[in-house]
C-alpha positions, 0 to 999 in steps of 0.5 A: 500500500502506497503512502497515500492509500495508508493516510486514506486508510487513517483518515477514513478509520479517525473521521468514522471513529470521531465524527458523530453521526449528528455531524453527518446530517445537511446543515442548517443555519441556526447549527453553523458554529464560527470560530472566535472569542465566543464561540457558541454550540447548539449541541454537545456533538458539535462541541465534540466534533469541534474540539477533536478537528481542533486537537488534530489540527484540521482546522489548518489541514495544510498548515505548518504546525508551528502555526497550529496547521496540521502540516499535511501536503496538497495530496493529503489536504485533498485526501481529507476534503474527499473523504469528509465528504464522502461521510458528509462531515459538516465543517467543524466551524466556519472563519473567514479568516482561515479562507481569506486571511491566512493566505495572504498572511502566511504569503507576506506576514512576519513570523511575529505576525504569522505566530500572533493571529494563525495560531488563535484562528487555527484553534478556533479562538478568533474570528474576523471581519473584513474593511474593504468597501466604504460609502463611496468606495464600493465597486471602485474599491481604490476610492477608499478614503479611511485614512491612517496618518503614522504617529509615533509607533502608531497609525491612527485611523479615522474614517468608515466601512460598510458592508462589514460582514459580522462586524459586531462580532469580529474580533479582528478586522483586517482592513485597506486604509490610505496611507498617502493621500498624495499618491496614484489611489491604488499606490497610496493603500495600506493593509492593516490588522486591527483589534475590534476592542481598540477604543474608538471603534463604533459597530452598527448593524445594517438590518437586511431585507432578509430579516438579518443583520449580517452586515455592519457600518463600523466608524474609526475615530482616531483609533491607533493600531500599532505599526507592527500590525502592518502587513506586507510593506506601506503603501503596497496594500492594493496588491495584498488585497487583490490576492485576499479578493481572489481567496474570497470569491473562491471562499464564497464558491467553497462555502456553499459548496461545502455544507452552507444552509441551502434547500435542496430543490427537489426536495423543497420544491417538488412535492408543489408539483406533484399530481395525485398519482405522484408524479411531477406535472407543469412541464415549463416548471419541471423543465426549469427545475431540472435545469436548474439541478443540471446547473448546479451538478455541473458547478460541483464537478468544475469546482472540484476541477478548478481546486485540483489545478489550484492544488497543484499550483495552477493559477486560479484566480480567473476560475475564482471569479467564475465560481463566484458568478456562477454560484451565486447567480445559480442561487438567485435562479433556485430560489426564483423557481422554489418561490413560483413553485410554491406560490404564495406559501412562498411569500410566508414571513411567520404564523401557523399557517405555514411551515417553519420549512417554507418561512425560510425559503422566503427569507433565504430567497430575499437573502440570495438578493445580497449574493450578487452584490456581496464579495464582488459584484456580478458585474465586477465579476464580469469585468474581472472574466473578460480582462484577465481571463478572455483579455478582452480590451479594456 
């Protein structure tokens, strides 16, 4: 048996013997445990599953284990993503900070940096948001006008992010801010990382149409954040943050694909179509359903392609943007369909009447409306497809 057949063999022995079997079931999304500085388990299995992948250091599979990873190679990273799904194990915990963050961290950071924040996020112990876009900086993101003037061993920062996802309970921001007002935009940025507790720093949620509050408004009122907290070198930020942006729209096609709340169609959405005798009727309606999980095969199997050639050190930031687009405009598209399929059942918000089930949709079919927008829009996507992937003239 070959070396990587015997850790096939380990991994699958140690995820049937440690997984429990409630962690084997679709998520939903009052069960999705995030990583940080307050963490919370709606069950004892998911605190379990949670502290075991914690211990054997698969938060990080593929991290050096200095840092608290798992120190495993592209082969056995891939071994232990096939056979956890292969059991439907569900994430141990959701960060952000390990899919978008780290990366970049563990490409451009100190080993000061990397041992002060991958460590808490490979243990589960600190949870970030992210200061990107500002109110006049969203799509044309090098507008961005929050400003960090140096002041000793210090930055101080003044100035506003939107749009910030969980801000109110991130722990950390790692943020782009102006460093030098009198340079070209994207030559006058710099990456910061930034303590949410630092006094002067004001966190307002934005209440969604959904019903949610995931997004946020945070104020910066001369913060000071220290100079070792810069990442890569001053004024070089922009390049940092296009990397982080191709890990994010990446993150977000993974994050559905690995185990986000998502109603499964047929399931959902068939039985509102269904004759006396069972069988699916509304041929417009059970062309487009079938469409629609067609597409949606078709997604996993091309993502499943693009993380092999991104395994292997192929360049995948096109691809990224592409997954990106793709999911999230396939989103909109089932909960479109799952909507008409289920008529005014599916415009229920709350009562009796209708079931928690279809209460749900309606608000996940609300939400899906922020998924075009959010991690670049469709349009920037578009932009980014045809430049750098087609070169289509600008």
């Amino acid at each position: 048996m070959s070396d990587i057949e015997t850790f096939r063999a380990e991994t699958r022995a140690w995820l049937e013997a440690n997984c429990p079997a409630s962690m084997r079931q679709p998520i939903v999304a009052d069960e999705m445990v995030w990583g940080g500085s307050q963490v919370e388990f709606k069950s004892a299995d998911q605190q379990l599953w949670f502290e075991r992948m914690r211990e054997r250091g698969w938060f990080a599979p593929g991290w050096p284990v200095e840092y608290g990873g798992g120190g495993l190679n592209r082969r056995e990273e891939r071994v232990l993503e096939e056979e956890m799904r292969r059991l439907g194990c569900r994430q141990p915990q959701y960060n952000l900070g390990l899919w978008m963050l780290a990366p970049v961290l563990l490409a451009h950071g100190t080993h000061e940096q990397k041992l002060e924040h991958l460590m808490p996020m490979a243990k589960g112990k600190r949870r970030w948001c992210q200061g990107f876009s500002e109110p006049n900086a969203g799509s044309d993101l090098a507008s961005l006008k929050t400003r960090a003037e140096i002041d000793g061993d210090d930055f101080v920062v003044n100035g506003a992010k939107i749009w910030t996802s969980y801000g109110d309970r991130g722990d950390w921001m790692y943020a782009l801010v102006r460093t030098d007002p009198a340079a070209k935009k994207q030559q006058g940025i710099s990456f910061l990382l930034i303590d949410m507790k630092s006094p002067g720093i004001t966190v307002k949620p934005i209440e969604l149409i959904s019903g949610k509050s995931s997004f946020c408004e945070v104020f910066f009122d001369n913060v000071r954040v220290p100079r070792r907290q810069l990442l890569g070198q001053l004024n070089d930020g922009w390049t940092l943050g296009k990397q982080l942006l191709q890990h994010e729209r990446a993150a977000m096609s993974k994050f559905a694909e690995g185990g986000t709340p998502s109603h499964d169609l047929l399931a959902v959405g068939a039985p509102y179509l269904r004759d006396e005798q069972g069988a699916v009727c509304e041929p417009e309606l059970r062309a487009r359903m079938a469409r629609v999980l067609m597409d949606a095969q078709a997604f996993a199997l091309t993502h499943r392609r693009v993380v092999e050639e991104a395994m292997a050190g192929m360049d995948a930031s096109g691809p990224s943007s592409i997954m990106k687009l793709v999911l999230t405009e396939q989103e909109v598209a089932k909960y479109e369909l799952l909507a008409q399929l289920m008529g005014q059942r599916g415009l229920s918000w709350e009562g009796r009447e209708f079931s928690g089930d279809e209460h749900d949709v309606c608000r996940q079919w609300l939400l899906t409306k922020t998924y075009t927008i959010s991690g670049g829009s469709s349009e920037v996507q578009l932009n980014i497809i045809a430049k750098r992937v087609l070169g289509l003239p600008g």
